[in-house]
C-alpha positions as CSV (number, residue, x, y, z in Angstrom):
1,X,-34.6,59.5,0.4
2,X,-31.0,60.1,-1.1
3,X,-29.7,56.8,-1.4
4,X,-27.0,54.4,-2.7
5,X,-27.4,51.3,-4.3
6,X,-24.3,48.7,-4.1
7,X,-23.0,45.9,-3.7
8,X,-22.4,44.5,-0.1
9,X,-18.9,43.7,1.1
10,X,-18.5,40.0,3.4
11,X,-17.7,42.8,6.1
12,X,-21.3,44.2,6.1
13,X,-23.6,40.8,5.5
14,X,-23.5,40.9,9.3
15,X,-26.1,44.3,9.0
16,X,-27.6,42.6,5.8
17,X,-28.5,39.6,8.3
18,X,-29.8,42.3,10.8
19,X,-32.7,43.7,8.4
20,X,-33.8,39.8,7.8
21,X,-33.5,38.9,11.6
22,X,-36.4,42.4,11.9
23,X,-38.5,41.6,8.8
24,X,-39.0,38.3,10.5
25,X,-40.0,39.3,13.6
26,X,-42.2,42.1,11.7
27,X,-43.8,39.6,9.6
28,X,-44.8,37.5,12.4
29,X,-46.0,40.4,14.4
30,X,-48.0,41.4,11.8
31,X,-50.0,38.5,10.5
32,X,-47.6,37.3,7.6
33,X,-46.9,33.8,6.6
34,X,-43.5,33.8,5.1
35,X,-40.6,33.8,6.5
36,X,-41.1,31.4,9.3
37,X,-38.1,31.8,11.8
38,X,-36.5,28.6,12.7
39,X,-37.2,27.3,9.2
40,X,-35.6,30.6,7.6
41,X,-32.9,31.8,9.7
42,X,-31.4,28.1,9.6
43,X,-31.0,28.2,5.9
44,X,-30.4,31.6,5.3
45,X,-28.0,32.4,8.5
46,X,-24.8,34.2,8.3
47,X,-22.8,32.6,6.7
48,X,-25.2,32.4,3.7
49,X,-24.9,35.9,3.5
50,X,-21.4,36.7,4.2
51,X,-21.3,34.0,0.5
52,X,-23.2,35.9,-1.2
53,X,-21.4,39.3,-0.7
54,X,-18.1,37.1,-1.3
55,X,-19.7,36.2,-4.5
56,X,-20.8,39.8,-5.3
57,X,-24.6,39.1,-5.0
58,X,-25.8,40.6,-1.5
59,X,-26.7,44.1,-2.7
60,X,-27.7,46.8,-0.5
61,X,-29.7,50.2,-0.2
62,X,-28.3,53.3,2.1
63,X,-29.5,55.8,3.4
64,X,-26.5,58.3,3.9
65,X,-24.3,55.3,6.0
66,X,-27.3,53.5,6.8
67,X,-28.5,50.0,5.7
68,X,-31.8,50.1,4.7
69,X,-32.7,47.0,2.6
70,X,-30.9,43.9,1.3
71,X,-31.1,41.6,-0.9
72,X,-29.1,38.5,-2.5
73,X,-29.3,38.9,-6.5
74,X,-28.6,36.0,-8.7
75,X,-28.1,36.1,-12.5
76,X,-29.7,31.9,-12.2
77,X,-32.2,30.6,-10.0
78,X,-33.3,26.7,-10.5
79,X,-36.7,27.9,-9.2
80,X,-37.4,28.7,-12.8
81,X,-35.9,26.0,-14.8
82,X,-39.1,25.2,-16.7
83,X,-39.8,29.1,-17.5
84,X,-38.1,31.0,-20.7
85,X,-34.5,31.3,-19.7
86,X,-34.1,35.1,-20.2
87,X,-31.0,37.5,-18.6
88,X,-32.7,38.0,-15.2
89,X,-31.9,39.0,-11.8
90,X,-33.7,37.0,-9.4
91,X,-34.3,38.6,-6.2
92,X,-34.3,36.8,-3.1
93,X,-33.8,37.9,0.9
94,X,-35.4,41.1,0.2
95,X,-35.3,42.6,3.3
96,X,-35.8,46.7,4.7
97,X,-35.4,48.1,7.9
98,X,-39.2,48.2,9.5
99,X,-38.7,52.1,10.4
100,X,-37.9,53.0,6.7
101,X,-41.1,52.5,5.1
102,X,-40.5,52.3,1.1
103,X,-37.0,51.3,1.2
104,X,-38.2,47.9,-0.2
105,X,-39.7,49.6,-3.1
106,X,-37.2,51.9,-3.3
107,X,-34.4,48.7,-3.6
108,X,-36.5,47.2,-6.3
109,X,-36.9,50.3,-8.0
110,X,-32.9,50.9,-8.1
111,X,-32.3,46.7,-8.7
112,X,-34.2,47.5,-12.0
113,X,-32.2,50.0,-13.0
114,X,-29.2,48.3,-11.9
115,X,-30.5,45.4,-14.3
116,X,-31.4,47.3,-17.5
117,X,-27.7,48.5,-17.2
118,X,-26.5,44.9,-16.9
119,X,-28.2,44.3,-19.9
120,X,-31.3,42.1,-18.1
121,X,-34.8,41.4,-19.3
122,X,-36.7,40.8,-15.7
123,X,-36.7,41.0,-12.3
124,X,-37.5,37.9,-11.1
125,X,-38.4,36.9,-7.2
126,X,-40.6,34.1,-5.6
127,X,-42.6,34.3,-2.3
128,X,-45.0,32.2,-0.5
129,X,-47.7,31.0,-2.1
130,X,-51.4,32.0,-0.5
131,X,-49.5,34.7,1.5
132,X,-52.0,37.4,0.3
133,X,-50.4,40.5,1.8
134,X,-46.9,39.8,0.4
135,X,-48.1,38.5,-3.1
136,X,-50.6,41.6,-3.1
137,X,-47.5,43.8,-2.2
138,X,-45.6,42.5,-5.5
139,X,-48.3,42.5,-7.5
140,X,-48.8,46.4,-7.1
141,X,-45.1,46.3,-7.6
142,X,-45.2,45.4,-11.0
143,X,-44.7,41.9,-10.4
144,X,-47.1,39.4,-12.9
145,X,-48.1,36.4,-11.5
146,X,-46.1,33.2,-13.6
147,X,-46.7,30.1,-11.9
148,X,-45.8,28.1,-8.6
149,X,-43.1,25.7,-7.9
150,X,-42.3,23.9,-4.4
151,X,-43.8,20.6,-2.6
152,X,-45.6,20.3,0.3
153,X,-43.4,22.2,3.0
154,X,-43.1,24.7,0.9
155,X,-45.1,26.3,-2.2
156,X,-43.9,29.3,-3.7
157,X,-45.5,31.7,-6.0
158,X,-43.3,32.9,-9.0
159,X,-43.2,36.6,-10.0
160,X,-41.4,38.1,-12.6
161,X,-41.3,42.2,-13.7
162,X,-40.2,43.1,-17.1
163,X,-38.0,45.7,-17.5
């Protein structure tokens, strides 16, 4: 796969919001607790992503002039305030287009790169906790198991890759 790695203007988020909108229907249609739709797509809508790109965090993986995968890199996330505060990107609305298998990996393979160059020491990304297939998916990744955070609604498992 010859690809490109960049960041996302506020033009595109709308096709950034297009791979979310079909990893959620995949995940559902295939036995995956973790992005549950009405929840997900409320917070994470739109206009959440056409921020991000104005903010220079939606990045995003082509295939020639395809989108292919997604995701919203942040230099902070409080998810891991009680962790080591280390330069990290913290990955989060990873997304890839179902038909494109290993265009996720492919993203977080290029994100590390991309990282090292900015001068990071992990990749850092959170999903939900007890979700086996996603959390197994990481792990074979590279991603160590750190901790949990979350309450009740919510309980996320906290994954980190150093680089």
């Amino acid at each position: 796969m010859a690809t490109t790695f960049i960041p996302l203007s506020p033009a595109q988020a709308k096709q950034a919001f297009a791979l979310v909108e079909e990893r959620v229907t995949w995940f559902e249609n295939n036995g995956i607790d973790q992005w549950v739709r009405a929840h997900y797509l409320s917070h994470y809508n739109l206009a959440y992503f056409e921020q991000a790109a104005r903010r220079g965090q939606l990045w995003g993986l082509f295939d020639g002039a395809r989108l292919v995968a997604s995701a919203v890199l942040l230099d902070e996330d409080p998810r891991w305030q009680d962790y080591e505060k280390v330069p990290a990107w913290y990955v989060h609305n990873l997304a890839a287009a179902v038909d494109k298998p290993g265009a996720g990996a492919e993203f977080l393979r290029q994100a590390e790169v991309s990282a090292r160059e900015n001068k990071k020491r992990y990749l850092r990304l959170d999903c939900k906790a007890g979700a086996k297939k996603i959390n197994a998916y990481y792990e074979e990744k590279g991603f160590a198991y750190v901790g949990e955070w979350g309450e009740d609604a919510y309980k996320g498992t906290l994954r980190q890759k150093r680089l």
